[in-house]
C-alpha positions in Angstrom: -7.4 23.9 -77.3 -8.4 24.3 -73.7 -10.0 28.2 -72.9 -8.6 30.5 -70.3 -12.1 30.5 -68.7 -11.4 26.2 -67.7 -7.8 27.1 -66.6 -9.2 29.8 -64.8 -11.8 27.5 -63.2 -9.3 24.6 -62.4 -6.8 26.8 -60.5 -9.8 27.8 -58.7 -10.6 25.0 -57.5 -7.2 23.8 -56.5 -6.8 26.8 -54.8 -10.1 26.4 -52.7 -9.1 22.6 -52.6 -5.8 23.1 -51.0 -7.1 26.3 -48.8 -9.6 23.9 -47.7 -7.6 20.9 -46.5 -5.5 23.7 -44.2 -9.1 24.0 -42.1 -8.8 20.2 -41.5 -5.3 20.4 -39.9 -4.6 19.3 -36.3 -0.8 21.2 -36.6 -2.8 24.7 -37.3 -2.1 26.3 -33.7 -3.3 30.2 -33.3 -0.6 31.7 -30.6 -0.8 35.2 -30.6 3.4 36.3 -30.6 2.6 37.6 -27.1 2.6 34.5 -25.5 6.1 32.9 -24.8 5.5 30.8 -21.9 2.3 27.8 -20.5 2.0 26.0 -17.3 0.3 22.7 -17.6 -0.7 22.0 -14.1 -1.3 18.5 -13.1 -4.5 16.8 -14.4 -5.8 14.8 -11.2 -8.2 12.1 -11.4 -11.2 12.7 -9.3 -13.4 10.7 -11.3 -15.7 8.0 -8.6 -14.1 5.3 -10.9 -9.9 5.7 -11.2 -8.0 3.6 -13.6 -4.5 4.9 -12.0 -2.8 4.7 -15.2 -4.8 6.9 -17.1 -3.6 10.7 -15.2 -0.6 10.0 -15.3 -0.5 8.9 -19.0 -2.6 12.0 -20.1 -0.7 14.3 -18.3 2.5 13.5 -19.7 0.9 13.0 -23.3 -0.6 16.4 -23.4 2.7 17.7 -22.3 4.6 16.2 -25.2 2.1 17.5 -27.6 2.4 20.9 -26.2 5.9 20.6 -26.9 6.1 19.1 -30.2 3.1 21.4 -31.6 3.2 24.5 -29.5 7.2 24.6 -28.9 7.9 28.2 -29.0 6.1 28.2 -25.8 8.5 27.6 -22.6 6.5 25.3 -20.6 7.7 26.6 -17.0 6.5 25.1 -13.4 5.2 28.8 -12.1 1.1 28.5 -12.3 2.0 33.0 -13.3 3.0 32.1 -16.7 1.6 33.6 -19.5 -0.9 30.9 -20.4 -2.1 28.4 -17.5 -3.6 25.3 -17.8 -5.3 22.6 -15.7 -7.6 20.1 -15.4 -9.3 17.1 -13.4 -10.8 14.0 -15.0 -14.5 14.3 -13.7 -16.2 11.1 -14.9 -14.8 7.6 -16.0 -17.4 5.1 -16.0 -18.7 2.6 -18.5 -22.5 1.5 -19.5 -24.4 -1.0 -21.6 -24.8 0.6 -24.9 -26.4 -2.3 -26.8 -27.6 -5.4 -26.7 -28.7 -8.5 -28.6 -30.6 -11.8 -28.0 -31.2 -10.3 -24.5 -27.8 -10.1 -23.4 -24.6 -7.2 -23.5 -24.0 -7.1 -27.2 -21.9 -4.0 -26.5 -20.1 -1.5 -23.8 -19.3 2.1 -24.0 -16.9 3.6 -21.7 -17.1 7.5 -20.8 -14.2 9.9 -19.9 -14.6 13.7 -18.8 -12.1 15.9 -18.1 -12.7 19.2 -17.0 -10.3 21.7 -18.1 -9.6 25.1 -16.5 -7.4 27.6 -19.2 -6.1 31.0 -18.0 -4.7 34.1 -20.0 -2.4 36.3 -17.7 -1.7 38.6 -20.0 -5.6 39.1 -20.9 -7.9 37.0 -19.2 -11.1 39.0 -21.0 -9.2 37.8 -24.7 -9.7 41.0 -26.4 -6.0 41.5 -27.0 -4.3 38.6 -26.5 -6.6 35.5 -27.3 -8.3 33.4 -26.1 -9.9 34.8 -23.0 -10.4 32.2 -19.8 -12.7 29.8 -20.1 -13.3 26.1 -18.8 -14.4 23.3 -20.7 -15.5 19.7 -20.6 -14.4 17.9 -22.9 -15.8 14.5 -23.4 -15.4 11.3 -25.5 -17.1 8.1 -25.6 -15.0 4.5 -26.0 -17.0 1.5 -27.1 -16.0 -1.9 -26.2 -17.5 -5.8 -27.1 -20.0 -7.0 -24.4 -17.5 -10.2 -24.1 -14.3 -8.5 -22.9 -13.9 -7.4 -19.3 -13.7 -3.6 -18.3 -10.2 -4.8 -16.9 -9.5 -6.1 -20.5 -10.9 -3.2 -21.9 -9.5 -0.4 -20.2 -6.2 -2.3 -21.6 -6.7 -2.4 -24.5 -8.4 1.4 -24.9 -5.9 3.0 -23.0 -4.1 4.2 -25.3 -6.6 5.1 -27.8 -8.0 7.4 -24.6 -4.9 8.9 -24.1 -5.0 9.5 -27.5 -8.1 11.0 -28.1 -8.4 13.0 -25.4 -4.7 14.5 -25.6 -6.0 16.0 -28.9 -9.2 16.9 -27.8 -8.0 19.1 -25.0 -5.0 20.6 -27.4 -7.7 21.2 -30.1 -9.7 22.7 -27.0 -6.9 25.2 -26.4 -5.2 26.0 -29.2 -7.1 25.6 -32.2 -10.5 27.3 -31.6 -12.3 24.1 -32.8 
């Protein structure tokens, strides 16, 4: 016969199990119901190396995202909407990051963007969060010694576009 006290102890655990796993999730986007509407200005690429594919790709990434995770907003082309975001990538350069038997073993490739949020309808945050800020957000993309940084920025484009789209979402909308 099982005692109230371990059913009392096994729903508590699920419970803290499941209320856990909601800290976790990427989908969990704090919008106060003030907001209605974002401007996502154009992320330009001011970085002293350019790969030319990579603004272009972020910026209409991030966009999507916005609209498939944050799509009560009304993305709208006027820089006066309620929330206003933009950005520049700042750095995009790649180093040694290891090596072996005295030669490259390993790459790492390093991508900044610097992003600039606004809050018309607060910009201090105190009613209608978050208040303005800029951020850098930054993310590091290793690559074999052996491969080219024309190969590699190929091959990682994607996984950049990737990464970063969520860091900057995560950056704005999730208070991570």
């Amino acid at each position: 016969m099982i005692s109230v006290n371990k059913i009392l102890s096994g729903i508590l655990v699920l419970t803290l199990g499941f209320s856990a796993c909601k800290v976790y999730s990427f989908k969990d986007v704090s919008i106060p119901p003030q907001v209605k509407s974002i401007h996502i200005g154009y992320i330009e690429n001011r970085a002293r190396l350019i790969n030319p594919q990579l603004a272009p790709q972020l910026n209409d990434k991030l966009r999507q995202k916005i609209n498939q995770q944050a799509s009560r907003l009304t993305q709208i082309q006027d820089p006066g909407a309620d929330y206003d975001v933009s950005g520049t990538i700042t750095d995009y350069n790649y180093t040694t990051s290891g090596i072996s038997n005295q030669q490259v073993a390993s790459n790492r490739l390093n991508v900044t963007v610097h992003i600039i949020f606004k809050n018309h309808l607060d910009p201090t945050g105190k009613t209608v969060a978050p208040a303005d800020f800029e951020a850098d957000v930054t993310r590091n993309f290793d690559f074999s010694g052996n491969t080219s940084i024309t190969d590699a920025e190929q091959q990682l484009l994607p996984t950049i576009v990737s990464n970063m789209t969520d860091e900057i979402f995560n950056k704005l909308f999730s208070n991570w």
